[in-house]
C-alpha positions in Angstrom: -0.7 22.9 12.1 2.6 22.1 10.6 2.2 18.2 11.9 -1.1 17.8 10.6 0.1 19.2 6.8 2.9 16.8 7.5 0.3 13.8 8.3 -1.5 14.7 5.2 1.0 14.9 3.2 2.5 11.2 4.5 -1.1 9.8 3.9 -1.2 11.4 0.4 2.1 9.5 -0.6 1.0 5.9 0.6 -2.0 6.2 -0.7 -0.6 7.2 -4.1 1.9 4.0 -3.8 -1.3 1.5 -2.6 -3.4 2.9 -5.3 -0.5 2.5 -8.1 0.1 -1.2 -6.6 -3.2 -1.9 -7.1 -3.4 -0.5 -10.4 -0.5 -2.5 -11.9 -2.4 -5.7 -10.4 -5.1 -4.9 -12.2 -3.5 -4.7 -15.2 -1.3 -7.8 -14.6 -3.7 -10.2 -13.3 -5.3 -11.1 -16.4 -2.0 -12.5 -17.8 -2.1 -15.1 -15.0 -2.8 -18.4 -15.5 -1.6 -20.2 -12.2 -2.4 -19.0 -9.5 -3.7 -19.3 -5.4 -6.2 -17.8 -3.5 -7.1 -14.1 -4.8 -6.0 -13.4 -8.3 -5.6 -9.7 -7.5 -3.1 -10.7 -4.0 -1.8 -13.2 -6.0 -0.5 -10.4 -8.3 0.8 -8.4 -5.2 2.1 -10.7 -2.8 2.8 -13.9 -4.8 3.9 -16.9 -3.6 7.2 -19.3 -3.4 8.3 -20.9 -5.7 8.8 -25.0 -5.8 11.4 -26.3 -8.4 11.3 -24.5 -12.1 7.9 -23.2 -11.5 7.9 -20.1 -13.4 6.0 -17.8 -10.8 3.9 -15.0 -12.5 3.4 -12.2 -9.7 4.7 -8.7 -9.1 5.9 -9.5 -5.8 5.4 -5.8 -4.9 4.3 -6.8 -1.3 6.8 -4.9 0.3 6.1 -1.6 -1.3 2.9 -2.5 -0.2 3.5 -2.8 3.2 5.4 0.3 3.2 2.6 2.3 1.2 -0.2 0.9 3.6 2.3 2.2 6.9 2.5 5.5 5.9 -1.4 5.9 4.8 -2.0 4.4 8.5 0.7 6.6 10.1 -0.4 9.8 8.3 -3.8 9.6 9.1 -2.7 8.8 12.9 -0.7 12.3 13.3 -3.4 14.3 11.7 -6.0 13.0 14.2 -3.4 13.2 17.0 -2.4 16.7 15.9 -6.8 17.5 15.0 -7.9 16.4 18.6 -4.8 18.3 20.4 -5.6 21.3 18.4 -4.2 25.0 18.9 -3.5 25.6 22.9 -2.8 29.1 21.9 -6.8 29.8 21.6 
């Protein structure tokens, strides 16, 4: 029981940092006027940059990263821990 409150508390947290990310991209990718590919991953993960090129992104990819990790290791304990379940019954 105390693993799977510990997975769902894990999964809570990335999500909360994925769902911020996105958020704030939201919010930003309006101001863009250059970009490649997806405006909203633009925002995110950005791209180099090549001489003075101002580069207009977040570059909050590593957050990201880390956010989408702990929603994906979360969720993976409290299923572990769910199909184990209580060998004491």
């Amino acid at each position: 029981m105390k693993r799977t409150i510990i997975g769902c508390t894990i999964a809570s947290c990335g999500v909360i940092i994925v769902s911020s990310i996105f958020i704030a991209a939201a919010i930003f990718a309006p101001s863009i006027t250059s970009w490649s590919g997806s405006k909203l991953w633009f925002a995110i993960f950005g791209s180099r940059q090549f001489g003075n090129e101002v580069v207009q992104s977040l570059f909050l990819s590593i957050p990201f990263i880390i956010g989408s990790l702990m929603v994906a290791a979360g969720l993976l304990m409290s299923v572990v821990e769910y199909v184990k379940g209580d060998k004491n019954n």
